[in-house]
C-alpha positions in Angstrom: 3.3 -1.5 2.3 3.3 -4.9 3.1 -0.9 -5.9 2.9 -3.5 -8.9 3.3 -6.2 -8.7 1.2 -9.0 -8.9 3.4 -12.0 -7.8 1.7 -12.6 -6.3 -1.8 -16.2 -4.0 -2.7 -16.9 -2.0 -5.9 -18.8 1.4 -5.0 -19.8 3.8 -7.7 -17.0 4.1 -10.2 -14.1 2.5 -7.3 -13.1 -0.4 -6.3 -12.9 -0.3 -2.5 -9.5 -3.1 -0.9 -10.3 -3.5 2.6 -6.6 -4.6 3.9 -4.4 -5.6 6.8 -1.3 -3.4 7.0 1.3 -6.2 8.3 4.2 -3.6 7.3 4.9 -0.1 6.0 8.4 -0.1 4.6 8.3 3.8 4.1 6.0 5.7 6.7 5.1 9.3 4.6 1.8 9.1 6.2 0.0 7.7 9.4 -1.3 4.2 9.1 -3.9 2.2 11.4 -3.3 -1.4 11.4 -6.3 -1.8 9.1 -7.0 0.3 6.1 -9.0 1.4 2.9 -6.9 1.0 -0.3 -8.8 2.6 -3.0 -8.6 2.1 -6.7 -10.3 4.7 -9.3 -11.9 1.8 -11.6 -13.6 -1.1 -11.9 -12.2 -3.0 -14.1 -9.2 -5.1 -11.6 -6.3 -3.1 -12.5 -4.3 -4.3 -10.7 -5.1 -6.6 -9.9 -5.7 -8.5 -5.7 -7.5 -11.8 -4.7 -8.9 -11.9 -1.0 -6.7 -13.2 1.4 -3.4 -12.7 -0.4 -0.7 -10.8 0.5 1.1 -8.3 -1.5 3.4 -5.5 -1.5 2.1 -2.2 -2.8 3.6 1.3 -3.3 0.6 3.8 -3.2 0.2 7.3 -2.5 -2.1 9.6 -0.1 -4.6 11.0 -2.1 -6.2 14.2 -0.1 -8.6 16.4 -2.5 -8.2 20.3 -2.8 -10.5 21.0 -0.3 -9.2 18.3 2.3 -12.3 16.8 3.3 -11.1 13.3 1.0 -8.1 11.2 2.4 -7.1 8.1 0.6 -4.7 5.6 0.4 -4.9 5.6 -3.6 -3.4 2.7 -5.2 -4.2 3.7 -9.7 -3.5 1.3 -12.1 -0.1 1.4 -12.7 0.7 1.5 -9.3 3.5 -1.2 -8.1 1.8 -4.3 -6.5 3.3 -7.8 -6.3 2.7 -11.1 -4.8 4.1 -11.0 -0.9 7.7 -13.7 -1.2 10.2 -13.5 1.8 12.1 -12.4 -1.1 10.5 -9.0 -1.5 11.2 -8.2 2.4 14.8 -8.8 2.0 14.9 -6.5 -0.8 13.0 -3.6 1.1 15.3 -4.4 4.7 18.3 -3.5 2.2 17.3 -0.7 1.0 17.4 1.1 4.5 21.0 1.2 4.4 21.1 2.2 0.7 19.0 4.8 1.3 21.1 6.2 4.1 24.5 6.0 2.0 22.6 8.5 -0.8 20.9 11.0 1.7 17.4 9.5 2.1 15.7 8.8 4.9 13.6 5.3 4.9 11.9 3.5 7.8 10.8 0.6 8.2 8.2 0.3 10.9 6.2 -2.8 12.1 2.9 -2.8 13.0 1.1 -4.6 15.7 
């Protein structure tokens, strides 16, 4: 995902990333243009400054009794600084992708 940092907000034991999604590179799950990105600690791992942007690779997180649905982002996740660098990477890979049997989209939001 492609992200600005909009707003960030400890609760309880999270930290709470209030984000614009300006791109989702791979689309697993449905996205709204502006999302939740939760982190399971306090302690700004990794770590995001407000209005930055930055790619991320995070997961859905739904509990066993599906009543939680997250876009869960844990400390080891992958998240860098947005360059224009980074999105000619990801545009590549599509093709890669294709040549090796995988299926990757990239759709633009907005």
């Amino acid at each position: 995902l492609h992200v600005r940092i909009i707003n960030k907000r400890i609760i309880g034991l999270e930290t709470r990333y209030d984000v614009d999604v300006l791109k989702a590179y791979k689309k697993s799950f449905a996205l709204l243009r502006r999302e939740y990105l939760w982190v399971p600690n306090t302690c700004d791992c990794p770590r995001m400054v407000e209005m930055k942007q930055y790619v991320v690779m995070a997961r859905r997180h739904v509990n066993y009794e599906r009543t939680l649905n997250r876009i869960l982002l844990e400390a080891d996740s992958f998240v860098r600084r947005y360059r224009p660098r980074e999105d000619r990477l990801m545009r590549g890979l599509d093709g890669e992708c294709e040549k090796q049997g995988y299926q990757l989209t990239v759709n633009r939001l907005g």
